[in-house]
C-alpha angles and dihedrals in degrees: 000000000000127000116221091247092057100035085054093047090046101042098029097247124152110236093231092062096046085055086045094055097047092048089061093042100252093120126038121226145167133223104260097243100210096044147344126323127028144262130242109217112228095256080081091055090097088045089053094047091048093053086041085061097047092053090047094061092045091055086053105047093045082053089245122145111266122226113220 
């Protein structure tokens, strides 16, 4: 399980935009049961590398560093 702190640190996602994705339903999460947030199981790790990817093409082609 990842928190979305830690899925955005690792993949290079903004927050905003893993919230946003479970909110629509793209990416499953749970309620974090001890505290605030949730936590995304590691099924949605492929989810979260394919977004990861998105964001890192768009960063390229707008000329912006990219974070690994």
């Amino acid at each position: 399980m990842l928190t979305i702190k830690k899925a955005s640190e690792t993949f290079g996602v903004p927050r905003g935009t893993l919230y946003d994705y479970i909110k629509k339903g793209k990416l499953k999460a749970i309620r974090h049961p001890l505290g605030w947030g949730f936590l995304i199981p590691e099924e949605e790790i492929p989810k979260l590398q394919a977004i990861s990817e998105f964001y890192a093409a768009k960063a390229a082609k707008e000329g912006e560093e990219v974070r690994p």
